[in-house]
C-alpha positions as CSV (number, residue, x, y, z in Angstrom):
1,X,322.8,197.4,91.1
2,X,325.1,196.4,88.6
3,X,324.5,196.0,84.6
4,X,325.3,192.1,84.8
5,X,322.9,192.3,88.2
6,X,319.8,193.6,86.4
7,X,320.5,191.4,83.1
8,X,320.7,188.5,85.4
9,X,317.6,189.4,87.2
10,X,315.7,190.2,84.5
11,X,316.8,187.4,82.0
12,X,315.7,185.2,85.7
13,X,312.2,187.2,85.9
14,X,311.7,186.6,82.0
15,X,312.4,182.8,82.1
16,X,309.6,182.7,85.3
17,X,307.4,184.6,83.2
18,X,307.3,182.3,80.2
19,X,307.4,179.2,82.7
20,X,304.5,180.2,84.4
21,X,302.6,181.2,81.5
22,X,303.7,178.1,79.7
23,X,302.7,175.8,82.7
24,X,299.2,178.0,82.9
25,X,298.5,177.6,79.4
26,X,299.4,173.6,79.2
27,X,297.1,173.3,82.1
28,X,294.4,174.9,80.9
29,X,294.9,173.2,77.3
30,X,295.1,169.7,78.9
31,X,291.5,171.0,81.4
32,X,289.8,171.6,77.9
33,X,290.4,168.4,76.6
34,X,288.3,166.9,73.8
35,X,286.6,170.0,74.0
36,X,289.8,172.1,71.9
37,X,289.4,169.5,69.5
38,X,285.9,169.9,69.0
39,X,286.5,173.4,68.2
40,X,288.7,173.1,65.3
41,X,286.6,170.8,63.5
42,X,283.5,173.1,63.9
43,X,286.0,175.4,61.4
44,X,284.3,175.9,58.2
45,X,283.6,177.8,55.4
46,X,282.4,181.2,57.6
47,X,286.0,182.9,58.4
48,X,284.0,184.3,61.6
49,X,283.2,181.7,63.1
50,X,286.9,180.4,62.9
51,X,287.9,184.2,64.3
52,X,285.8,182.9,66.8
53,X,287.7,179.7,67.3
54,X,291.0,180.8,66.8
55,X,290.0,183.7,69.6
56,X,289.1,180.6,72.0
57,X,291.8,178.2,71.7
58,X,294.9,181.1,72.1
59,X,292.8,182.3,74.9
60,X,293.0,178.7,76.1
61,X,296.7,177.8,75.1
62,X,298.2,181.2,75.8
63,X,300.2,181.2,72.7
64,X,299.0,182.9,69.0
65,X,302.1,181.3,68.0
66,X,301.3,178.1,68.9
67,X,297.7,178.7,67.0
68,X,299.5,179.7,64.1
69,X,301.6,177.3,64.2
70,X,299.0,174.7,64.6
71,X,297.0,176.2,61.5
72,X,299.9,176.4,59.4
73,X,299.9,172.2,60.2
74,X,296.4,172.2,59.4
75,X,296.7,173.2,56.0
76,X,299.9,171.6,55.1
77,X,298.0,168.4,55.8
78,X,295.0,169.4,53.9
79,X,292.7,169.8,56.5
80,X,292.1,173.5,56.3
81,X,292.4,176.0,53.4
82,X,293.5,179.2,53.3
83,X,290.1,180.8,53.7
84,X,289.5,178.9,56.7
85,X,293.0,179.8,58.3
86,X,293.2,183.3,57.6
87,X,290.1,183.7,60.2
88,X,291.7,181.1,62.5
89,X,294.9,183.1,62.4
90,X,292.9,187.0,63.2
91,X,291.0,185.0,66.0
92,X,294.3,183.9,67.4
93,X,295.9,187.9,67.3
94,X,292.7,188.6,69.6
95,X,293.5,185.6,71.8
96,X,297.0,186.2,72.4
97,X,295.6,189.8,74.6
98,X,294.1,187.9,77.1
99,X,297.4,187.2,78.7
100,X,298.0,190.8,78.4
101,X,295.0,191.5,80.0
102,X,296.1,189.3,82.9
103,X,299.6,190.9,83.1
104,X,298.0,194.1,83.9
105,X,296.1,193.5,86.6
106,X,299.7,193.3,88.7
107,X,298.8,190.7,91.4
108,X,302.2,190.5,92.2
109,X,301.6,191.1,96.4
110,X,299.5,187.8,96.2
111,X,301.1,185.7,93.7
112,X,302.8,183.9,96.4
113,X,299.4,183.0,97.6
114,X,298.7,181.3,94.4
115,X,301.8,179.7,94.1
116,X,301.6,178.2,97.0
117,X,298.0,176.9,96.8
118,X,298.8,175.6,93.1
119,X,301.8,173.6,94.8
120,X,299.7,171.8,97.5
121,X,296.6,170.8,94.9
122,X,299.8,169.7,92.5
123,X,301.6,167.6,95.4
124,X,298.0,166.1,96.9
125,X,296.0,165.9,94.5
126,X,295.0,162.6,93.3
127,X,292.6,163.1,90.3
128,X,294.0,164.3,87.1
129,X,292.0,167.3,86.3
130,X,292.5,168.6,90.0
131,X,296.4,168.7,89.4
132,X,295.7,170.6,85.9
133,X,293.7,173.2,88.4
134,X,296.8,173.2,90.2
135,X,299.2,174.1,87.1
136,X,296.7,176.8,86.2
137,X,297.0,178.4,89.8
138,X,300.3,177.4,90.0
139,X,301.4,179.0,86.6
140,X,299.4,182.0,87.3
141,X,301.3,182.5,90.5
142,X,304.9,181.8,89.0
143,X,303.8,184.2,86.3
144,X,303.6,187.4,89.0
145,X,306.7,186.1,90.3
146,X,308.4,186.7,87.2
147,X,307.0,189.8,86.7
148,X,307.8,191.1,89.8
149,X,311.9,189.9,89.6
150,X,311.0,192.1,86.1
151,X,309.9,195.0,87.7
152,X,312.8,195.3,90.5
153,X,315.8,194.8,88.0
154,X,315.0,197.2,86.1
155,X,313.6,200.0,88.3
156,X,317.5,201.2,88.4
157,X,316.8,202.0,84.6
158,X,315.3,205.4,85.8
159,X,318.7,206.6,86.9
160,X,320.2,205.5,83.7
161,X,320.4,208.7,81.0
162,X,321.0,206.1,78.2
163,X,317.9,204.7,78.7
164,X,316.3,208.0,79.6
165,X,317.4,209.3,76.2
166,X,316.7,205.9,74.3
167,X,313.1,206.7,75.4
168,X,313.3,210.2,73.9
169,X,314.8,208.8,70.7
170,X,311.6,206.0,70.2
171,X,309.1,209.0,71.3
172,X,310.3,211.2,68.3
173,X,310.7,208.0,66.2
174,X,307.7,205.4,66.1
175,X,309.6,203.5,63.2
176,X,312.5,202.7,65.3
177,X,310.1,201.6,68.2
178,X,308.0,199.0,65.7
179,X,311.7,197.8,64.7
180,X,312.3,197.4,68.8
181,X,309.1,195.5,69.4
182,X,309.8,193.1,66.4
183,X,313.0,192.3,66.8
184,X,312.6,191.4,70.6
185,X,309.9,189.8,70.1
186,X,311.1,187.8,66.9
187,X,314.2,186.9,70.2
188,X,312.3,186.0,72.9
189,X,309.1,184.1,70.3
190,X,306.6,185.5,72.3
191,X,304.6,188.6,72.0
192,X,302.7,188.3,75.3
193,X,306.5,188.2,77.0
194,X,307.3,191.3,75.5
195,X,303.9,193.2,76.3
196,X,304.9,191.9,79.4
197,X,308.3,193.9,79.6
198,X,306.6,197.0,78.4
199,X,304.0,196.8,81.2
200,X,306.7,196.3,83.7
201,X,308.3,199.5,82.6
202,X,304.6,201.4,82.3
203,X,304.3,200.2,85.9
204,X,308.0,201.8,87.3
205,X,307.7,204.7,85.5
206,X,310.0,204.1,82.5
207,X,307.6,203.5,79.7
208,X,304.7,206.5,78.4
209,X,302.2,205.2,76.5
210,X,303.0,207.2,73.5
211,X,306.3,205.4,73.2
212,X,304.9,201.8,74.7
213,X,302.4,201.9,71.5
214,X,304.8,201.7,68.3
215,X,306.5,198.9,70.2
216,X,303.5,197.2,71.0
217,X,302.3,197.0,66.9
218,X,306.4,195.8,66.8
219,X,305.6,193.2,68.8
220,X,303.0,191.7,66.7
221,X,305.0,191.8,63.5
222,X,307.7,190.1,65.0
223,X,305.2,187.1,66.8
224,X,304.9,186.3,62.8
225,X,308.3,184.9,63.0
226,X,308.0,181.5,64.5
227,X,305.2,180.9,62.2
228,X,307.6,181.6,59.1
229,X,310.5,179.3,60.8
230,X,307.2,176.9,61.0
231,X,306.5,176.7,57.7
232,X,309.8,176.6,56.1
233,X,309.9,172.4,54.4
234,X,306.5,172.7,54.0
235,X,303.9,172.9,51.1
236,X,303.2,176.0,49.2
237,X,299.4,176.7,51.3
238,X,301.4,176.1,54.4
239,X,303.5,179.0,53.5
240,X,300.9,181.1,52.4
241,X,298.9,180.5,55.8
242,X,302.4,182.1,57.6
243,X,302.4,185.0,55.3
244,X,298.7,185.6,55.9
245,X,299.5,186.0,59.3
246,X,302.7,188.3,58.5
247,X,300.8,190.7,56.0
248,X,297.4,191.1,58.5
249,X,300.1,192.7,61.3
250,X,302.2,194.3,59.1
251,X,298.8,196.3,57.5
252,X,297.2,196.0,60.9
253,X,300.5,198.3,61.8
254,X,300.9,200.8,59.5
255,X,297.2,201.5,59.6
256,X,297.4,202.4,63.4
257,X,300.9,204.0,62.9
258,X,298.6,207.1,61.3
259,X,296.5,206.7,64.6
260,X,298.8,207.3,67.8
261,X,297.3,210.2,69.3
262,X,293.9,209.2,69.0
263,X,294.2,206.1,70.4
264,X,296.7,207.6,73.2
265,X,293.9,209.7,74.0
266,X,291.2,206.8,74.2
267,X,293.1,205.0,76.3
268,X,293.7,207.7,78.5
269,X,290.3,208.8,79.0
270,X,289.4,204.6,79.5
271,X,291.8,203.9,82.7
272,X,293.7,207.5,83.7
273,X,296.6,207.0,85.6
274,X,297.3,203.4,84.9
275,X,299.7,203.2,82.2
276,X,300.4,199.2,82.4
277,X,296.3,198.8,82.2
278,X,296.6,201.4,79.5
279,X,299.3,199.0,77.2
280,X,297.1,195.8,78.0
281,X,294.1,198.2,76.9
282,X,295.9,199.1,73.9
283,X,297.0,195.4,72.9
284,X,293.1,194.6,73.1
285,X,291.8,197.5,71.3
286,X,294.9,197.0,68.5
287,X,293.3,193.7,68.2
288,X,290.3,193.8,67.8
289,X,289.8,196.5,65.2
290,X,292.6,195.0,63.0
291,X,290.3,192.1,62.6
292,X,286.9,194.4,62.1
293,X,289.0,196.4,59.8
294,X,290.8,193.2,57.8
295,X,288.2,190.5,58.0
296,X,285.6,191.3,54.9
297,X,288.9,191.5,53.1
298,X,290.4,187.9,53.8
299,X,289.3,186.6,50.3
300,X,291.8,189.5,49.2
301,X,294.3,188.7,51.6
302,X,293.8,185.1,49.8
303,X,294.3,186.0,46.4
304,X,297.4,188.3,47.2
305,X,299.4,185.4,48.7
306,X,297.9,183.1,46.0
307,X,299.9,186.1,43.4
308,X,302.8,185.6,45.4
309,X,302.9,182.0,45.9
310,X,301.5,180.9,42.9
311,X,300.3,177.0,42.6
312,X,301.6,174.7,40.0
313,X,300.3,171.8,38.8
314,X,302.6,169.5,40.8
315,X,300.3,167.2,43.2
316,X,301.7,166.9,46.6
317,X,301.0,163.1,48.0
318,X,302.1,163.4,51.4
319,X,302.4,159.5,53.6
320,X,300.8,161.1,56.0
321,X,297.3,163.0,55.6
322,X,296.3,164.1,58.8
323,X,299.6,164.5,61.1
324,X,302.0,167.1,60.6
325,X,304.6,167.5,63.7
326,X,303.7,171.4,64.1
327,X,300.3,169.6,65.4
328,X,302.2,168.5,68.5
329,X,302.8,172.2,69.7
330,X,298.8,171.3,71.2
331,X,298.8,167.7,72.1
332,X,295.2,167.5,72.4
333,X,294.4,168.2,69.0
334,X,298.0,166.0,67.9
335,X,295.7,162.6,69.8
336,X,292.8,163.4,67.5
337,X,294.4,163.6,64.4
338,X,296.5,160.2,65.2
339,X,293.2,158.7,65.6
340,X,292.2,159.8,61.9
341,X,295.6,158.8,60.5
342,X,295.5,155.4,62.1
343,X,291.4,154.9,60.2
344,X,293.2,156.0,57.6
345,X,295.5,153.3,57.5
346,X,292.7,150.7,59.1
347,X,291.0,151.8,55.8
348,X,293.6,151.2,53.6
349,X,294.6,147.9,54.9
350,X,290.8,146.9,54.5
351,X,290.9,147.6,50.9
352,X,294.5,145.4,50.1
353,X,292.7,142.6,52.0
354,X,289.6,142.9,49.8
355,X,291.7,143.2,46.4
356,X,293.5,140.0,47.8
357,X,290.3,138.3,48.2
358,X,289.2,139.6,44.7
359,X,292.2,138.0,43.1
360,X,291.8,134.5,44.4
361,X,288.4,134.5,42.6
362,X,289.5,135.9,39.5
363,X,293.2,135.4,39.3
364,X,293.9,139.1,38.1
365,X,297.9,139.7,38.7
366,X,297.2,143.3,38.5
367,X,295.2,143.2,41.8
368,X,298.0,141.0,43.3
369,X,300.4,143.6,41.9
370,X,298.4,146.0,43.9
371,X,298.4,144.3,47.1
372,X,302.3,144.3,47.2
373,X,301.9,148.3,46.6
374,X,299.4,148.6,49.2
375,X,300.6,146.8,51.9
376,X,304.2,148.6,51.5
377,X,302.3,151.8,52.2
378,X,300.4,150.3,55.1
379,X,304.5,149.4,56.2
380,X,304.9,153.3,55.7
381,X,302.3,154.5,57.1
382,X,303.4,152.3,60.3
383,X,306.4,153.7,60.9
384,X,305.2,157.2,60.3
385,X,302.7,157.4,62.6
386,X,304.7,155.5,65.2
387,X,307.6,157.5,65.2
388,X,304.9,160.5,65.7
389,X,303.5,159.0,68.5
390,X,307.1,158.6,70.0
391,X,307.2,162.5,69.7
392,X,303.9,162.9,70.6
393,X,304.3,160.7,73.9
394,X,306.8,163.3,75.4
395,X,304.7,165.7,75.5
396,X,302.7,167.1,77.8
397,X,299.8,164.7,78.1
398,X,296.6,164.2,80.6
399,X,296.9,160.6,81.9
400,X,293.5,159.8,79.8
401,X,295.7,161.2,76.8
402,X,298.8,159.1,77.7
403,X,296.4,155.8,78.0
404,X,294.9,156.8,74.1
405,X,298.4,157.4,72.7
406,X,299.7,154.2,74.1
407,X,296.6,152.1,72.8
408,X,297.6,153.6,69.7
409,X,300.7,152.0,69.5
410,X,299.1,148.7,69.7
411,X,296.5,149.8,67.1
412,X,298.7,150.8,64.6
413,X,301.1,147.3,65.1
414,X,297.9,145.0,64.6
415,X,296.4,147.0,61.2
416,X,299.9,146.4,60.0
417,X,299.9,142.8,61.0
418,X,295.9,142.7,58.8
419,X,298.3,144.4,55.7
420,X,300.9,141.3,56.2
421,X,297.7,139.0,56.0
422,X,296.8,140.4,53.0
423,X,299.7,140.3,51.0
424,X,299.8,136.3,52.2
425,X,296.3,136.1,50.9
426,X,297.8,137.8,47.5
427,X,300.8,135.4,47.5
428,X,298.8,132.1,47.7
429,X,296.6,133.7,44.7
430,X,299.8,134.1,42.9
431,X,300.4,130.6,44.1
432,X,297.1,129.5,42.8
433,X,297.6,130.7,39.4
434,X,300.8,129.5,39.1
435,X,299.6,125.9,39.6
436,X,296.7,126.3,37.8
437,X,294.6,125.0,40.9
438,X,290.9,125.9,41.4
439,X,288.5,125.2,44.4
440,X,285.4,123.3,44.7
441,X,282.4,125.0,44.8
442,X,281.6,123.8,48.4
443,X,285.2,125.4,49.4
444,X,284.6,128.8,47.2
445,X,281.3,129.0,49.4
446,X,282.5,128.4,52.7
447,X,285.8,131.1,51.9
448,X,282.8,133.7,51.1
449,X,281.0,132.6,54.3
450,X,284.4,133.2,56.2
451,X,285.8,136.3,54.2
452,X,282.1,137.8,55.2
453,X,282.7,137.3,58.8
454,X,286.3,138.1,58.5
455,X,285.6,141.8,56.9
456,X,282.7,142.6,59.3
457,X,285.0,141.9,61.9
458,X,287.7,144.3,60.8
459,X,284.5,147.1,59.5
460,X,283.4,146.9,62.7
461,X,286.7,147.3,64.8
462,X,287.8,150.4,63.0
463,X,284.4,152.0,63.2
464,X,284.3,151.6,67.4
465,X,288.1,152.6,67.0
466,X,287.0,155.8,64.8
467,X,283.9,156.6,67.0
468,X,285.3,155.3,70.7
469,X,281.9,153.3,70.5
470,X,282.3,150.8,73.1
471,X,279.2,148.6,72.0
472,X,280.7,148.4,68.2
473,X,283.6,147.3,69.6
474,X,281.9,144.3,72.1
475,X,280.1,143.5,68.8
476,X,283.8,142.3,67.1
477,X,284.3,139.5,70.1
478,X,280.8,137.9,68.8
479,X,281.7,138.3,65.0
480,X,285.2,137.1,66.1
481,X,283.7,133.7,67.8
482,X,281.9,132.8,64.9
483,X,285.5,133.2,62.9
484,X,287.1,130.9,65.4
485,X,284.1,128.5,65.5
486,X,284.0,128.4,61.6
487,X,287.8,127.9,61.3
488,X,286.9,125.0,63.2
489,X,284.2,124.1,61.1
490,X,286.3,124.4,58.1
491,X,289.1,122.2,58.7
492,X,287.0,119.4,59.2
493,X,285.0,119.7,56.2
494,X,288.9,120.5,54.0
495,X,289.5,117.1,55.8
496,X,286.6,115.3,54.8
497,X,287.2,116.2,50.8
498,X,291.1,114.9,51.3
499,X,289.6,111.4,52.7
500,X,287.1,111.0,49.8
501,X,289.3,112.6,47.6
502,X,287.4,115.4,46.4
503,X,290.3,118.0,46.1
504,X,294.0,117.5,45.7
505,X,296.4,117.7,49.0
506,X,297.9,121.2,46.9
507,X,294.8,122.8,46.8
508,X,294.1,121.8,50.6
509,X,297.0,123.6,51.9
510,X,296.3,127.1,49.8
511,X,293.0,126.4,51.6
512,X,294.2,126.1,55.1
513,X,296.6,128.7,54.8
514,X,293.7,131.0,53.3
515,X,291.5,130.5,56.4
516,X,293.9,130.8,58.7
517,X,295.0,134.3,57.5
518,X,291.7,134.7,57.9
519,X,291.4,133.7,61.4
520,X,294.3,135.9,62.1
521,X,292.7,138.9,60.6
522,X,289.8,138.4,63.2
523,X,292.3,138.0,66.4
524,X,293.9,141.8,65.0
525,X,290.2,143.2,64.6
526,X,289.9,141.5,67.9
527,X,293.0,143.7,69.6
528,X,292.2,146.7,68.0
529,X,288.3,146.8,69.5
530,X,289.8,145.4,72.3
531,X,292.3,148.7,73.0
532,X,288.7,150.2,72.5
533,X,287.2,149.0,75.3
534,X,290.5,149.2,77.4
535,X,291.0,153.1,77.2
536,X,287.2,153.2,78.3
537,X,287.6,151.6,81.4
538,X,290.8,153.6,82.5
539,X,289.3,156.8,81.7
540,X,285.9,156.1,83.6
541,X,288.5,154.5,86.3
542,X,290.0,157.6,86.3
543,X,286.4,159.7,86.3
544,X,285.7,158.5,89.6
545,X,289.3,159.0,91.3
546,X,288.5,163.0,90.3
C-alpha cells in the first residue's frame, strides 16, 4: 500500500469515526430531551454536583468540547459563574472517556450488524424517539466501521522504519509525545478521535503503552483549544471559563508526567495483554484522579484566572440575557433558553404597556419618553432572538423540538406586536397632553376595568408560555372574551356620551383608539397561549405515534 493509499484510507476511516460518533451522540442528545436541560439548571453553588452534571451530559453528547463550549455560553450570558463552571468543565473531562471506553471494546466483526439494524429502525420507523434509537445503533455501528478502515491503513506502518523510529524517539521523549497529542488533537477538535487513533495503533501492534500515555495527556491539552477559539468576542468570565479548562489539563499533565511508570504498571496488572483496553483504561483513570486531585482547589483555580483576567468596572449589558450562539452546539438546551429570552421580552413588553397606561393617568412625559426606549428594545430583542432561532432551526432537532422552535417564531412576532400597542398607547397620551383633554370619570373607570382585563390576559399568557401550563393558557380565551365583550360594551356607552354630549368628539377618538389597542393586546395574549396549547397537542399527537 501506497503513502497516498493509507492517508486516504485513513483520513476515510477518521471522517466515519467522527460521523458515527457525531450521529451517536446527537441521537442520544435528542433521546434525552428535556431531561439535559433539567440537568444544567440543577447546577449550583456545590462544584460536585456540577462535576456530576458535566460527567452526564458529555457522557450523553459525546463531546467535552461541546460541554465546554456550552459552559463557556453559560457564563457569557450570566447564567453560570465561574465557580459553577469550573466543576461543569472537570465533569465534562470525565465524560469525554466514555467514548474511549467504547472504542476499546473493538466490535468491529459486528459493527456491520449494528449498522444495519440502525438503518432499518431509521428507514421504518415512524415514531420519533424510535428513529433517534436508530441513530444511536446506527452511529455506534458507523463508528466500528471507521475504526476498522483505521486499523487496516495503517497496519503497513509496522514495515515502516520511520515510524518504527518515530516511536523510539516519543519513548525516550514524553515531552515531544504531549506536543504530538496536542497538536493533533488541537487539528482534528476532538480528543476522543485521537484516543481513537492511538487505540488503533495499540490494537496492530504499533503503539506501547509507555509511549501511548504522554500522547494521551497531549490529547487533553489540545481538546482546550476549541473552547479558546469559543471564547474569543466574548466577555471577560467567558474567557476565564476556557482558561479554567486549559490550566486543569495542563496541571492535570504535568502532574502525571512524574507518574508514567506507575501508572504503566497499574494498567498492566488491570487488563494484561490488551494494550487498546489499557489506553481507554488509562484515559479513565487520567480522568478521574485529575478531578479528585484538582477539585478542593477550584476556588484557587478561580482566583488565579480572576489575577489574570482581572475585572473592571465596565458593566456589560448584553440584548440578549439568556442566548448565546455557543448554546446551539446542544439544541436541547439552545430551545430552553429561547423560551427564557422570549419571557424575557414578554416581560419587558408588559412593563412599557403598563408605563403607557401610567402616563395617560398622569400625563408624565418621562414615562412616555420611556415607552419609546422600551419598545425599541422589545424591536431588538425581536430580531435577536429570531435570527437565533433561524440558526437554531437548522440544527439538529426532535420533531417535538422543531414544533417549539416554530411556535416561537410566532411568539416572539405577537409580544412585539403588544410593544407596538404600547407605544400607541404612549402616543395618544402624548396626544392627550398636548390638547389638554381629560376623561370623564365614567370613561377613567371603564379604561381601568379594561386595562385590568387587558394585563391579566397578557400575565397570564406568558406564565402558560413560561411554564407550558396548558390550563393557564385556556384560562386567556375566557379573560380574552370578556375583552372583546367589553370593547363592545364600551363603544356603546363612548356613544351614548357623544349623543348627550357629555365628552367632546376629540376626546372620543383617543378613547376608541385606547380600547382598541387594548383589544389588540388581548387577540396577541390570545396567539401566544394559543401556540401554547398547539405544541401540546402535536407532541401528545406525536406520544402516541411512538
Amino acid at each position: 500500500m501506497s503513502a497516498s493509499q493509507m492517508l486516504i484510507g485513513l483520513f476515510g476511516g477518521l471522517g466515519l469515526f467522527l460521523y458515527g460518533m457525531k450521529l451517536m451522540g446527537d441521537g442520544l442528545e435528542n433521546a434525552a430531551g428535556d431531561r439535559l436541560k433539567v440537568f444544567f439548571e440543577k447546577v449550583v453553588s456545590n462544584p460536585f454536583k456540577g462535576i456530576l452534571i458535566g460527567t452526564i451530559v458529555t457522557a450523553i453528547i459525546q463531546s467535552s468540547s461541546a460541554t465546554t463550549v456550552m459552559v463557556i455560553g453559560f457564563v457569557n450570558a450570566g447564567l453560570m459563574n465561574l465557580y459553577q463552571a469550573a466543576g461543569v468543565i472537570m465533569g465534562a473531562n470525565i465524560g469525554t472517556t466514555v467514548t474511549g471506553q467504547l472504542v476499546a471494546l473493538n466490535l468491529t466483526a459486528v459493527a456491520p450488524v449494528f449498522v444495519g439494524v440502525g438503518a432499518l429502525i431509521v428507514l421504518f420507523s415512524k415514531g420519533d424517539k424510535r428513529r433517534e434509537i436508530g441513530n444511536i445503533i446506527l452511529g455506534f455501528g458507523i463508528l466500528f466501521i471507521g475504526m476498522q478502515s483505521m486499523s487496516s491503513s495503517m497496519a503497513p506502518l509496522a514495515k515502516s522504519e520511520e515510524f518504527t523510529s518515530l516511536i523510539a524517539t516519543l519513548s525516550y521523549n514524553p515531552i515531544l509525545g504531549v506536543l504530538v497529542g496536542l497538536v493533533l488533537t488541537a487539528v482534528v477538535q476532538s480528543s476522543s478521535a485521537t484516543i481513537a487513533i492511538l487505540i488503533t495503533l495499540a490494537n496492530t501492534g504499533l503503539m506501547p503503552l509507555e509511549v501511548a500515555l504522554p500522547v494521551l495527556f497531549g490529547d487533553n491539552i489540545g481538546t482546550c483549544a476549541t473552547a479558546l477559539l469559543s471564547s474569543v468576542g466574548t466577555n471577560k468570565n467567558a474567557r476565564k471559563a476556557a482558561l479554567i479548562h486549559m490550566f486543569f489539563n495542563v496541571v492535570g499533565t504535568v502532574v502525571f508526567l512524574f507518574m508514567l511508570k506507575p501508572i504503566t504498571y497499574l494498567m498492566h496488572s488491570i487488563t494484561p495483554g490488551n494494550v487498546g483496553k489499557q489506553i481507554a483504561n488509562a484515559h479513565t483513570f487520567f480522568n478521574i484522579a485529575n478531578v479528585i486531585i484538582q477539585a478542593p482547589f477550584i476556588k484557587y483555580l478561580v482566583a488565579l484566572v480572576n489575577k489574570i483576567i482581572p475585572n473592571d468596572m465596565e458593566e456589560e449589558n448584553p440584548t440578549m440575557l439568556y442566548l448565546d450562539y455557543r448554546l446551539l452546539e446542544t439544541p436541547v438546551i439552545a430551545v430552553g433558553q429561547c423560551n427564557k429570552e422570549i419571557v424575557r421580552m414578554g416581560q419587558k413588553a408588559r412593563e412599557i404597556l403598563v408605563l403607557a397606561v401610567e402616563s395617560l393617568e398622569t400625563g408624565d412625559e418621562d414615562l412616555i419618553k420611556k415607552v419609546a426606549e422600551g419598545e425599541d428594545f422589545v424591536d431588538l430583542l425581536e430580531e435577536e432572538i429570531t435570527k437565533f432561532l433561524v440558526k437554531l432551526s437548522n440544527t439538529e432537532l426532535s420533531k417535538q423540538q422543531v414544533d417549539k422552535v416554530t411556535s416561537m417564531f410566532h411568539v416572539v412576532k405577537d409580544i412585539e406586536r403588544i410593544g407596538d400597542h404600547a407605544k400607541n398607547i404612549a402616543n395618544l397620551s402624548t396626544e392627550k397632553i398636548s390638547k389638554r383633554l381629560s376623561f370623564s370619570e365614567e370613561a377613567q373607570k371603564e379604561l381601568k376595568e379594561m386595562y385590568e382585563y387587558t394585563l391579566k390576559a397578557l400575565d397570564t399568557s406568558i406564565i402558560s408560555f413560561e411554564k407550558n401550563d396548558v390550563k393557564m393558557a385556556i384560562d386567556v380565551q375566557e379573560i380574552e372574551d370578556e375583552i372583546d365583550r367589553l370593547q363592545d360594551e364600551l363603544r356603546d356607552n363612548d356613544i351614548k356620551r357623544l349623543n348627550s354630549s357629555a365628552c367632546e368628539a376629540r376626546v372620543s377618538a383617543i378613547y376608541l383608539d385606547i380600547i382598541s389597542n387594548f383589544e389588540r393586546v388581548g387577540d396577541h395574549s390570545l396567539n401566544v397561549s394559543e401556540a401554547v396549547i398547539r405544541v401540546n397537542k402535536l407532541v401528545a399527537s406525536e406520544a402516541t405515534v411512538n
